[in-house]
LUMMI-514073 format. One record per atom (N, C-alpha, C, O): z, x, y. Coordinates in steps of 0.1 Angstrom, whole numbers, plus 5000, padded with zeros to 4 digits. Atoms other than C-alpha are relative to their C-alpha. Example, Ala and Ser with C-alpha at 12.3 -4.5 7.8 and 13.67 -1.06 7.14 Angstrom:
500050094988 507851234955 500050095012 500750195012 500049914989 507151374989 500849925011 500949975022 
This chain:
499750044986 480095474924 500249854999 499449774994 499450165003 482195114927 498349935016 497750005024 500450084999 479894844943 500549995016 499649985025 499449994988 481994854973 499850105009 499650105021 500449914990 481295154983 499050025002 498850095012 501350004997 477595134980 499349965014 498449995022 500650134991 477594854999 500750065019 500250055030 499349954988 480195015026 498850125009 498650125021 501049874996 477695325031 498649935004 498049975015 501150074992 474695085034 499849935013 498849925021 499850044984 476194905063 500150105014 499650085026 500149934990 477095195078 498850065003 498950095015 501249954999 473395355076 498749895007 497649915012 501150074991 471895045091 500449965016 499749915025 499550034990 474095005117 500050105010 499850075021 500949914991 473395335133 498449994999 497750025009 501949974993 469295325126 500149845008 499049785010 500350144990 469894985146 500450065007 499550155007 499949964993 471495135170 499650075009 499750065021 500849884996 469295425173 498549935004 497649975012 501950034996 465895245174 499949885012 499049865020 500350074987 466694975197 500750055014 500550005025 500449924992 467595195218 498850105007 498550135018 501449935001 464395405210 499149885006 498249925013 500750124995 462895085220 499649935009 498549875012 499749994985 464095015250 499350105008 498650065017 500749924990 462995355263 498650035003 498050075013 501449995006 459695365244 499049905008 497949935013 500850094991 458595025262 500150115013 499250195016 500349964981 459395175299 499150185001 498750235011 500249924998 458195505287 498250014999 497550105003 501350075000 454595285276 499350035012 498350115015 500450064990 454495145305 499650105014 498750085022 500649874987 454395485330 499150044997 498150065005 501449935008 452195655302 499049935008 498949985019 501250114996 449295385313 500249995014 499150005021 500250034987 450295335347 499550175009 499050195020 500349894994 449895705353 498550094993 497550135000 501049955007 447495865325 498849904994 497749944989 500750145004 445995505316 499449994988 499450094980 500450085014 444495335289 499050104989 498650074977 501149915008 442095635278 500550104992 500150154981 499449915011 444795875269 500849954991 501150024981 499250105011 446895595249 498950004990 499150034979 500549955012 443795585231 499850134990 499750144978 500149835005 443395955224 501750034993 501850134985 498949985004 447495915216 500249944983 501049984975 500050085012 446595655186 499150044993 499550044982 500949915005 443595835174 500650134995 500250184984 499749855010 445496185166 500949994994 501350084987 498850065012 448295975149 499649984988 500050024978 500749995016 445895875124 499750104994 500250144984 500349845007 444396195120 500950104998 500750214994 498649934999 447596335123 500850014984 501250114978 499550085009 449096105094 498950024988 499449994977 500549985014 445996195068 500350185003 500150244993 499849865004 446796575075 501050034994 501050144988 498450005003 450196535065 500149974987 501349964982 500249985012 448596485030 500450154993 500650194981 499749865009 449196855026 501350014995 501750114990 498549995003 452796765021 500149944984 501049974977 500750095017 451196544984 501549964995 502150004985 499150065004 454096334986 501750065004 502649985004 498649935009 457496604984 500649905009 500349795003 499250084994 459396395009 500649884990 501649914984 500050135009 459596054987 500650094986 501850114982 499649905016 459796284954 501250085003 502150074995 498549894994 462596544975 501049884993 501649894982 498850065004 464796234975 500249964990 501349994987 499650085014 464696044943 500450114991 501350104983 499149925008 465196404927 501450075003 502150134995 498649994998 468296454945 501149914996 502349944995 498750095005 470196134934 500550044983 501750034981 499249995008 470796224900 501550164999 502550184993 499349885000 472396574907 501349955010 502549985009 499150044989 474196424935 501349914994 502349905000 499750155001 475696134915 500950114985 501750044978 500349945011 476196434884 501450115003 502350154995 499349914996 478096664912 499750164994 500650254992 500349895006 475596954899 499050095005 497850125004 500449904985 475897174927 498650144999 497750185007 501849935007 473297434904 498849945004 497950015008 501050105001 470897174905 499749975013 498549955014 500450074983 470897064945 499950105003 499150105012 500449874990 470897444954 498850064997 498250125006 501149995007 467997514927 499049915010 497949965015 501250104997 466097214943 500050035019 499150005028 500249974982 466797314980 499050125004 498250135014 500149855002 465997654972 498250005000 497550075008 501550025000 462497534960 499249935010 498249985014 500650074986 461497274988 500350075011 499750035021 499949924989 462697545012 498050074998 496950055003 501749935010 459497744991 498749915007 498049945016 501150094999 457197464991 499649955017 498449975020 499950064994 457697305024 499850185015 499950155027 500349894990 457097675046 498550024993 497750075002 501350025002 453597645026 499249905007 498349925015 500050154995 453197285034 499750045013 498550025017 500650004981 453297365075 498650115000 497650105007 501449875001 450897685067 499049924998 498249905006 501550135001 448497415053 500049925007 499149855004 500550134995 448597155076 500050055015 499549975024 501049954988 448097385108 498850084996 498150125005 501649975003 444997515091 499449914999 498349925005 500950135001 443597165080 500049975013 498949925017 500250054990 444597105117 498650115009 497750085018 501149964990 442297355131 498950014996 498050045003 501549995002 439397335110 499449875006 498249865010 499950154997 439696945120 499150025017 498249945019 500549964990 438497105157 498649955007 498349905018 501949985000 434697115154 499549835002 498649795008 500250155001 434996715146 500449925010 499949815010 499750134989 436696555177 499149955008 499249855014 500950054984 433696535200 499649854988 499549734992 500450145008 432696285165 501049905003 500849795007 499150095004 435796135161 500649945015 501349845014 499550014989 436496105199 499149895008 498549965016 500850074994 434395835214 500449885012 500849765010 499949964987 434695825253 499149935008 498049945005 501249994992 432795685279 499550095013 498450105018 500149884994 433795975301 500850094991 501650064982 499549895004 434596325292 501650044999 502350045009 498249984996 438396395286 500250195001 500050234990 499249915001 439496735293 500550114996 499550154991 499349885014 441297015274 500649934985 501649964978 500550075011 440596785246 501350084987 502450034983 500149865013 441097115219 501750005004 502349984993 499049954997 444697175238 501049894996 502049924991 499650095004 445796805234 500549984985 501649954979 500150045016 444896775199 501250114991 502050074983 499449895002 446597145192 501749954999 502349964988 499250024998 449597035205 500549864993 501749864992 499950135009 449696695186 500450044984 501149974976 500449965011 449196915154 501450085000 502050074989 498949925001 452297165164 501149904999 502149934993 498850124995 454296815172 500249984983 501449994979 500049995013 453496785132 500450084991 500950054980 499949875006 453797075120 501950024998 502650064988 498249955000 457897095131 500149914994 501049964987 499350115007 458596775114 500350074983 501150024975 500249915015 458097005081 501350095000 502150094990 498949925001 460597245090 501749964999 502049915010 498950015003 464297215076 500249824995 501349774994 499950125004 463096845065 500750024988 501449924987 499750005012 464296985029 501949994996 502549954985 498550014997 468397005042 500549815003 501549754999 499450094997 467996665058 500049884989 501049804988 500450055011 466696495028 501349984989 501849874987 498849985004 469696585009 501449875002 502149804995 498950184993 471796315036 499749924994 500449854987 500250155002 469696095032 500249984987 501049894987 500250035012 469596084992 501849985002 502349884997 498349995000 473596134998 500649835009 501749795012 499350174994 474095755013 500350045013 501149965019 499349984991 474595955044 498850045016 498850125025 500749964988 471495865066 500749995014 500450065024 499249984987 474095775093 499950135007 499450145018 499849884990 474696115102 498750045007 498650085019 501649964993 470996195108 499449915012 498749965022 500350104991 470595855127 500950075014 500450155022 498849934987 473595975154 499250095005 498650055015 500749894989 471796315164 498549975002 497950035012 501550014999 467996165157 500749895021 500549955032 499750094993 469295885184 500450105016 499750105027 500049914986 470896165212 498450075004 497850065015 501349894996 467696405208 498849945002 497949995007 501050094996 465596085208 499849985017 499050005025 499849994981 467096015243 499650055008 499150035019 500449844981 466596335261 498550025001 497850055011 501549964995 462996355249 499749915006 499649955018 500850104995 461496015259 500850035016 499950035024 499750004986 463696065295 499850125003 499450125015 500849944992 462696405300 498450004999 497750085004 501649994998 458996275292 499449935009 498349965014 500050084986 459396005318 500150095010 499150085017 500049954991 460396255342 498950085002 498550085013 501249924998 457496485334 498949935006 498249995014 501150094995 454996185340 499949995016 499050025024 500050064986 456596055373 499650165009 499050175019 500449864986 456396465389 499050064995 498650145003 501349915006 453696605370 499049965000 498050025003 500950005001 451596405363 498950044987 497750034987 500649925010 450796575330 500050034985 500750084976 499950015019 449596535296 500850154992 501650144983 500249865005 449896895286 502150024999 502850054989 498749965002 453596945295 500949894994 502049914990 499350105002 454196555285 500150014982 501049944977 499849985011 453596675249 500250174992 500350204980 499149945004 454796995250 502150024999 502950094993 498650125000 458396805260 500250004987 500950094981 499950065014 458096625225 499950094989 500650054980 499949845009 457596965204 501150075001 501550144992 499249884993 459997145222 502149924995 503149974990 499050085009 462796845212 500349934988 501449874984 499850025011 462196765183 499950154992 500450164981 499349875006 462397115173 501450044999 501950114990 498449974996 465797125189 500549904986 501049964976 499450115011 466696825164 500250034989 501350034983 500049995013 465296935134 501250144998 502250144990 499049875002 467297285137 501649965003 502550044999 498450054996 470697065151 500349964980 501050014971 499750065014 470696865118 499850114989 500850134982 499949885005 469697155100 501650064999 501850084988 499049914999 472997325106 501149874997 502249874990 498750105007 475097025100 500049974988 501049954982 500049995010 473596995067 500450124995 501150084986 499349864999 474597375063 501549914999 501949884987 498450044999 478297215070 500349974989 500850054981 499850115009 478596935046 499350034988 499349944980 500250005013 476897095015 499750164999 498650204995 500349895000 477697445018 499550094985 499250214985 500449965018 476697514977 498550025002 498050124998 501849984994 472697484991 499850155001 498850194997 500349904999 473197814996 500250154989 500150274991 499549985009 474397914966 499150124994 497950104995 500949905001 472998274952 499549974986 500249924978 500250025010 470898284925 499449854993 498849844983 500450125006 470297914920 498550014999 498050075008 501350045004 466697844906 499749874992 500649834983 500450105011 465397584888 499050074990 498250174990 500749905017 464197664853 498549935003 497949855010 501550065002 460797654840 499649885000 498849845009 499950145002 460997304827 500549915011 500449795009 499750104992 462397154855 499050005012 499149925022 501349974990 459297274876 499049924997 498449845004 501350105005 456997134855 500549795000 499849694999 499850165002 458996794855 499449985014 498549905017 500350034987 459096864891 498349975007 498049895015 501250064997 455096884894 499249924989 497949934988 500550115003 454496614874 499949915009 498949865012 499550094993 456596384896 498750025011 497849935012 500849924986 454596594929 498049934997 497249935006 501950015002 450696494915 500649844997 499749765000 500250135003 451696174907 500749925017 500949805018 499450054991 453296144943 499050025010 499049965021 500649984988 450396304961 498849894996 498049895006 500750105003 448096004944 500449915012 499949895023 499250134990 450295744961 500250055014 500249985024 500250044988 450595904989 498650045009 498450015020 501750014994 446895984997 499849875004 499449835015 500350194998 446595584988 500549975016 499849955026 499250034990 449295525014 498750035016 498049955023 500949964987 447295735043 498749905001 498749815010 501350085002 443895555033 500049865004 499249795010 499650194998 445595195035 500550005014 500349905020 498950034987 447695255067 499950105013 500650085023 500549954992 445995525086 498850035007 498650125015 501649994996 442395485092 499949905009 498949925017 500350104990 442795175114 499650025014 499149935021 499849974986 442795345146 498750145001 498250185011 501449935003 439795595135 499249974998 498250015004 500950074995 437895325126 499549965011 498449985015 500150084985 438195125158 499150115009 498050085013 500149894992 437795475177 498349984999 497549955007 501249955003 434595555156 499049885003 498049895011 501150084996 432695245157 499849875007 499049785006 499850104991 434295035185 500150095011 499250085019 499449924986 435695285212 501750094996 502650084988 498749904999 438395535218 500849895004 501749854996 499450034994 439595305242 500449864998 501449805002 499250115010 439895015222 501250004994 502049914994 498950005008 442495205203 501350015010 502450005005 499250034984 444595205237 500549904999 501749894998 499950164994 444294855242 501049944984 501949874986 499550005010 445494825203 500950044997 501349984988 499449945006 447995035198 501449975014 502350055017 499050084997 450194795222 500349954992 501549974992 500350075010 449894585194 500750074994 501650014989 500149875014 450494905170 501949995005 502849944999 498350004995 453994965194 500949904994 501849934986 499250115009 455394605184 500050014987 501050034981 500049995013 454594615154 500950144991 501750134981 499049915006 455994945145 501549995005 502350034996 498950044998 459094865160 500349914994 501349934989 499550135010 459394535141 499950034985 500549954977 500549935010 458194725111 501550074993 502150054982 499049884999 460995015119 501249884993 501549884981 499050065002 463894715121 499949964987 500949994979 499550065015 463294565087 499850094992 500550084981 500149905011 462194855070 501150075001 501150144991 498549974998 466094975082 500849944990 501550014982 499750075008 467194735065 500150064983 501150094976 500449975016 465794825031 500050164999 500550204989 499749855005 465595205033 501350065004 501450185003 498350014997 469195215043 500450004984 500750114979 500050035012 469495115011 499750054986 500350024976 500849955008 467195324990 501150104991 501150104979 499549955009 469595544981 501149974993 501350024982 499450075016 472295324966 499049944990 499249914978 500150115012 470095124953 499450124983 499250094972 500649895010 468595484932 501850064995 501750134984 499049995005 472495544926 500549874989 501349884979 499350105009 472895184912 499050024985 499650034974 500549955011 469995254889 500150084986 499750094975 500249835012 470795564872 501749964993 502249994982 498350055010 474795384867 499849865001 500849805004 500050185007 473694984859 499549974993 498950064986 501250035011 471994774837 498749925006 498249935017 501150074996 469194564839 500049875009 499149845017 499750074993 470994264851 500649965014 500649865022 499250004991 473194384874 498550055013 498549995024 500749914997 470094604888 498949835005 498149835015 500850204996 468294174892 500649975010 500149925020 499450134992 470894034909 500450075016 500950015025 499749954987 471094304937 498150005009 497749995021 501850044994 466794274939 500349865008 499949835019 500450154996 467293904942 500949965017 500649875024 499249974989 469893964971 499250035011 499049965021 501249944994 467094204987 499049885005 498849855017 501150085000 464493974983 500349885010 499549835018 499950144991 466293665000 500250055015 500349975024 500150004991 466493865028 498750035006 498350015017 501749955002 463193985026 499149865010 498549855021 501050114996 461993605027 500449955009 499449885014 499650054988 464193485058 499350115012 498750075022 500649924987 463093775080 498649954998 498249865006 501450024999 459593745072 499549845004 498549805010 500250174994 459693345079 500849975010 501149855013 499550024985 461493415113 499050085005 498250025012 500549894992 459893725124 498049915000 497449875011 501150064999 456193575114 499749905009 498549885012 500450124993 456293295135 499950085015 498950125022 499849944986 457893465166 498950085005 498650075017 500849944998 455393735162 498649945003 497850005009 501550074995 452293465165 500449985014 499950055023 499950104990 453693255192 500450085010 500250035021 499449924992 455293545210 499250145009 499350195021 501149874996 452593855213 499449995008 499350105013 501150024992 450393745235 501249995016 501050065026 499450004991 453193635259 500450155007 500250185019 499449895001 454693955254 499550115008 499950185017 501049884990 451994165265 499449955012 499250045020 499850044990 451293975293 500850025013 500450025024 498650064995 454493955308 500650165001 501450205009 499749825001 454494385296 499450055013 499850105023 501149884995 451694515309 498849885007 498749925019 500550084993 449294205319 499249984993 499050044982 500950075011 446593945310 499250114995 499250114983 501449945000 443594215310 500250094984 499350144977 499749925015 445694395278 499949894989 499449954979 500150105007 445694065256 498349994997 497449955004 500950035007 443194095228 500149864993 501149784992 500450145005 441493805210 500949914987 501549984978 499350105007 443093535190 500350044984 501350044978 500249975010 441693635159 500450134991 500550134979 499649905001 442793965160 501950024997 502550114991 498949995002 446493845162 500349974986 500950044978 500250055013 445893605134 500250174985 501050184976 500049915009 445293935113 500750134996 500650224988 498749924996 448094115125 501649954994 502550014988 499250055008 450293875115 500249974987 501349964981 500750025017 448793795080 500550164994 501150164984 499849885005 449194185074 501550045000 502350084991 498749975001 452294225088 500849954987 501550024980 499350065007 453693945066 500050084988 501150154985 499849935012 452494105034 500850114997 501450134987 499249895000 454194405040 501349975003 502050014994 498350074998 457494275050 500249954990 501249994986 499150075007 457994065023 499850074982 500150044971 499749865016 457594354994 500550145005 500250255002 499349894998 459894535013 501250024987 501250134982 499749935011 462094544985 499750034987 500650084979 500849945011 459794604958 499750145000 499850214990 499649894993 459294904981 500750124995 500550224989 499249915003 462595014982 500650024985 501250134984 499849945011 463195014946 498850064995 499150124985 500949915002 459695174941 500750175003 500950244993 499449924987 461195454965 501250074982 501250154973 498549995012 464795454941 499749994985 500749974978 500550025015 463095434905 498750114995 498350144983 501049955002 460195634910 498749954989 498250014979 500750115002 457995364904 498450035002 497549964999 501449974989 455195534924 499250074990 498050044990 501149975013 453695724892 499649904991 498649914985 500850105010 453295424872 498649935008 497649885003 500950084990 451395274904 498950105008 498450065018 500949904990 449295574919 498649964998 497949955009 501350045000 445995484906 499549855005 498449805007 500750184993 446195114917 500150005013 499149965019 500549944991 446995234948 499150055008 499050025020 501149884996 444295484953 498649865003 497849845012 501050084996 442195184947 499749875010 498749825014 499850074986 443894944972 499250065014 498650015022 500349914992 443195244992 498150025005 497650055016 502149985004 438795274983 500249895009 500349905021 500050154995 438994914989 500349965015 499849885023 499450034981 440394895022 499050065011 498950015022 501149924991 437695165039 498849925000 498049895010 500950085001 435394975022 499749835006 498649805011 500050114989 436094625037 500450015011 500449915019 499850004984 437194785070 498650035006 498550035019 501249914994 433594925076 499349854999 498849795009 501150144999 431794585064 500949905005 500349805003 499150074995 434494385079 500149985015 500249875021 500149964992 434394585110 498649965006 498549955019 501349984991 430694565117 499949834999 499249785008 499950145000 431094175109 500549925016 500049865025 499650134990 433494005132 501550135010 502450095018 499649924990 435094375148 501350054996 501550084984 498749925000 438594515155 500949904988 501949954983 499250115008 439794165133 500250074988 501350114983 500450005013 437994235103 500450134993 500450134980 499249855003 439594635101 501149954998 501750034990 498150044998 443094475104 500049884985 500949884976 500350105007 441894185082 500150074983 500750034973 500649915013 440594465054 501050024990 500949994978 499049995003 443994555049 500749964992 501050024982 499650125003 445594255040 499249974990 500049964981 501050055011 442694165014 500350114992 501050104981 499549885015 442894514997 501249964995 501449924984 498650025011 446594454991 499949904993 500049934981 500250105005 446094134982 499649964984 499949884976 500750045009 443594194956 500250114990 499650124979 499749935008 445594484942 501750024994 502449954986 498349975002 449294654943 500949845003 501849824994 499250145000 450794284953 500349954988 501549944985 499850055009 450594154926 500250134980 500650094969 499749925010 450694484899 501650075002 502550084994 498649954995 453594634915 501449894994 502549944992 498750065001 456194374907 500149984984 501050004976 499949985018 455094314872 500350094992 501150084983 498849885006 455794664864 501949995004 502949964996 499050034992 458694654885 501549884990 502749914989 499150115009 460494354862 500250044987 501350044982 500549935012 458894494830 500650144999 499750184991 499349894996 460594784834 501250035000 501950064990 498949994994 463394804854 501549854998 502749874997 499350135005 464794404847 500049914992 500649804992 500550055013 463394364813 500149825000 500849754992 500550105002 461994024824 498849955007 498350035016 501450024995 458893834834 500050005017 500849955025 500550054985 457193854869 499949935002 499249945012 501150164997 456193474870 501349985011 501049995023 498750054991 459793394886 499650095016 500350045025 499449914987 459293674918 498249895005 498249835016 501050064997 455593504920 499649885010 499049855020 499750174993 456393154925 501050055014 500750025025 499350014988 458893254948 499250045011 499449985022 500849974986 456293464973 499849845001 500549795009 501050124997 454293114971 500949955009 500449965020 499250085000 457192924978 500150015017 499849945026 499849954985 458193145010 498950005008 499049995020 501350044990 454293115021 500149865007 500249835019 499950164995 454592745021 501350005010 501049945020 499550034989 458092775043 499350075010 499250035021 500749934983 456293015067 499649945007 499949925018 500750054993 453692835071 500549865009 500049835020 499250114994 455992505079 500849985011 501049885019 499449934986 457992715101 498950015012 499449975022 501249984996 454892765118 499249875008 498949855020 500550124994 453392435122 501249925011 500949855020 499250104987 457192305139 499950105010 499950075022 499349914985 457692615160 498449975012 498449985024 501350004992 453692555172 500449855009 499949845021 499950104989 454992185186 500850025009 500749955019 499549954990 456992335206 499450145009 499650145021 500049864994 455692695216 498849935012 498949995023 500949994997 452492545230 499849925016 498949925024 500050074986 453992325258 501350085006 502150035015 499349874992 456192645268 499150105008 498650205003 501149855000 454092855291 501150075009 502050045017 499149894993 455593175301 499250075012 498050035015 500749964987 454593375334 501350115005 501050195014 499249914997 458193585335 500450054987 499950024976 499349945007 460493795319 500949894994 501249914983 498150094998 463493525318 498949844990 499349784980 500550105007 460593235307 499450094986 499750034975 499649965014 459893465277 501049984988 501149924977 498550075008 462993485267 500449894998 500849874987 499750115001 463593155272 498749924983 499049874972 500650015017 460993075241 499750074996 498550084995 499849905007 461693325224 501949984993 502450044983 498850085007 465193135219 499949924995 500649894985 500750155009 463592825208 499450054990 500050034979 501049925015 460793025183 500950014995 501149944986 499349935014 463593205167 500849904999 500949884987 499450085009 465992905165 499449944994 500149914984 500550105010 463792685149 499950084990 500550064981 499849955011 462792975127 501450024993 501949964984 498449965006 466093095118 500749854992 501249844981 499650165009 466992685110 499549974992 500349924984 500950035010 464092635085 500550094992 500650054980 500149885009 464792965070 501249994992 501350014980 498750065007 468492855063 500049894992 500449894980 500050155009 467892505051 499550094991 500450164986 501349975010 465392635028 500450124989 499950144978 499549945011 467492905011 501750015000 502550054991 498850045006 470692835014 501150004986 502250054984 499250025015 471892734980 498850094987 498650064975 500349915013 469692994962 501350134995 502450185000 499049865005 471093294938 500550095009 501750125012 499849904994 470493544959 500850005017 501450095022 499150084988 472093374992 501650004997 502550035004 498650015007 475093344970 500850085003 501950085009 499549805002 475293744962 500249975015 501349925016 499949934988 474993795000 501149895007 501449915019 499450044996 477193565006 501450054998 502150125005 498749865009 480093684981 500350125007 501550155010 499649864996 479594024998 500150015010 500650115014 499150034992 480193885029 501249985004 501950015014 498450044999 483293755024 501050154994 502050204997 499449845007 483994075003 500750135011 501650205009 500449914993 483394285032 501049995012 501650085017 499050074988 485494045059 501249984988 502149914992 498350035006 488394015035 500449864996 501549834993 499750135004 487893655029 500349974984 501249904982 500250015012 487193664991 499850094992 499450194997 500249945008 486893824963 498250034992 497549944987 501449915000 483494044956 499549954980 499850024970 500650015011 481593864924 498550074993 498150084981 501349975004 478394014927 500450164994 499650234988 
């Protein structure tokens, strides 16, 4: 596949999940905002509490998602229609087991909410809540093995389009359920009921566009089983880690702060996953050329599209970081009101965490496209120990900080720095020292960005919607100006530049 068209299919796949999530985003805030004004801050906690527990049950899946796709690019790229109907054939198999196990871990889970639930009054049909949280799970399993396929095919666009309609209808008929009902019960049987419609829509368009899936007879051989659970044990390592590092936050809090902490949190959780969603668009948009450029480049060419990645990596993360200090607190204010604005310290560790993760977003995505994730599962697992471990002494220390804080330290003191060394060693047969210096480098502009946007943000006080915005044009121009000066005339600025002009017709395409 030419270079052009990689790049053509990447634009188009980020340009619908942009489309699609700020839209999702838009409705998501106003749809917040009734949740609470009508069901209030107790069931928002109980909403961020069964996402966690939600998100370690979904271990029973031991990775196939991540593993699905990266084994579909070479067949795809091969045109070895045996081979994609063999492999559909089998995750059809695996993945009708998969939901069988993860509504049974969901109901033995039962007996434990009055522990895990911590209330200062009684909530409810508790058991019926949770049930329904677990079925909302449960359908994401079904016909995931067709859509998988797209995505590995450069062709998450199409999934974005119908995720984006069926996104719509649910969040507005869940608003409407709130304003006349009144009612949790039918407000999350809504969300079951359309995302079932979705997964079975897409479902059948994948049916269209790769009608050989159904091909009789296809199997995969012995040997390609066993490759296949190799890949599978070495995927449910990493993604156990994953749960451990990124889903306990809100079970902690729950358990030995308040349910209703995780409420007041999981405003916080909202932005963030939306700022999360947009850049991680970006890069998993991507995943699947960049697992097509792999398997047809070399080592060099396979550098100079990382170092492309990476420069955008370091501009977002040294705009978005600032904005995100200087801006949250307004934000929520100005949402929902002063009384939702947690402590100082707590942002501090929000943004510290975020950063790290944003800026090995494409370390990430070629983890993702190389299958990277078996060389790295055991450092993982131990990022993962590590992180429970400083959220509990961290937690009882200095509180909701020191859980968010935990995070950030485990990475820190593990996969950050192993992950790329393989990663080079490997895949760009050269040293990690160069990707090293460069984090540093981008720390020091953050933090610079940081210190100017602070002489300004601090004699801005906001009190509306419209003075928001209004510094929230200033934060991001000064970020956005630092971020330019400062990489400009690097390599990777270049590449993205080249493919700019490439793209508008100005110039000829070097990278």
């Amino acid at each position: 596949m030419s270079d052009s068209s990689r790049t053509k299919k990447t634009i188009k796949n980020i340009g619908f999940e942009f489309f699609n999530q700020i839209l999702s985003l838009f409705l998501h805030f106003i749809s917040r905002n009734i949740f609470i004004q009508v069901l209030g801050v107790e069931y928002l906690g109980i909403n961020g509490l069964f996402s966690d527990i939600l998100q370690m049950l979904s271990l029973a899946d031991m990775g196939f998602g991540t593993a699905m796709v990266y084994s579909f690019y070479k067949p795809l790229a091969e045109h070895d229609s045996r081979k994609i109907a063999g492999l559909v054939s089998y995750y059809r198999k695996m993945y009708m087991f998969i939901a069988i196990g993860i509504s049974t871990l969901g109901v033995l889970l039962i007996p434990f909410l009055g522990v895990l639930v911590n209330t200062e009054k009684e909530i409810p049909f508790l058991v019926v809540y949770y049930l329904l949280n677990v079925a909302n799970t449960v359908r994401t399993y079904l016909f995931v093995y067709k859509t998988s396929l797209i995505t590995a095919d450069q062709k998450q666009y199409v999934i974005s389009k119908y995720n984006a309609i069926w996104s719509t209808a649910s969040i507005v008929a869940q608003i409407v359920v709130l304003l006349l009902f009144h009612n949790y019960v039918i407000y999350l049987t809504v969300s079951v009921l359309m995302g079932l419609g979705n997964n079975i829509h897409v479902s059948r368009i994948a049916d269209n566009m790769y009608p050989e899936i159904h091909e009789h007879g296809a199997e995969l051989t012995r040997e390609e089983k066993a490759g296949m659970f190799y890949n599978l044990r070495s995927m449910f390592i990493y993604k156990l880690s994953g749960v451990l590092l990124n889903a306990t936050d809100n079970t902690l809090i729950s358990v030995m702060i308040g349910t209703v902490w995780v409420g007041y949190y999981s405003n916080y959780e909202m932005v963030l996953y939306y700022l999360n969603l947009f850049i991680g668009i970006t890069f998993s948009s991507m995943t699947a050329s960049i697992g097509n450029l792999v398997v047809e480049e070399g080592p060099e060419k396979r550098y100079q599209i990382f170092e492309s990645l990476q420069v955008i990596s370091y501009v977002m993360c040294g705009i978005t970081a600032p904005c995100l200090f200087f801006l949250m607190e307004d934000f929520i204010t100005v949402w929902l009101g002063p009384e939702f604005v947690l402590d100082r310290l707590l942002l501090i560790a929000i943004v510290f965490n975020f950063y790290l993760g944003a800026v090995l977003r494409p370390v990430w995505s070629y983890r993702e496209a190389t299958g990277l994730y078996a060389k790295i599962r055991y450092v993982m697992f131990c990022t993962a120990v590590l992180n429970i471990v400083l959220s509990i002494a961290l937690g009882k220390w200095i509180g909701m900080a020191g859980i968010v804080f935990a995070s950030a330290l485990s990475r820190l003191l593990t996969y950050i720095w192993y992950e790329p060394y393989l990663l080079f060693r490997d895949f760009f047969n050269r040293s990690a020292v160069i990707f090293y210096k460069k984090i540093i480098n981008n720390v020091l502009a953050a933090l610079a960005v940081c210190a100017v946007c602070g002489l300004f943000a601090y004699h801005i006080q906001v009190h509306t919607w419209l003075g928001l915005i209004g510094k929230a044009i200033v934060i991001g121009s000064v970020s956005c100006l630092g971020m330019f000066l400062f990489y400009r005339k690097t390599m990777g600025f270049q590449i993205l530049l080249e493919k700019a002009k490439h793209i508008l017709g100005i110039g000829k395409e070097h990278a």
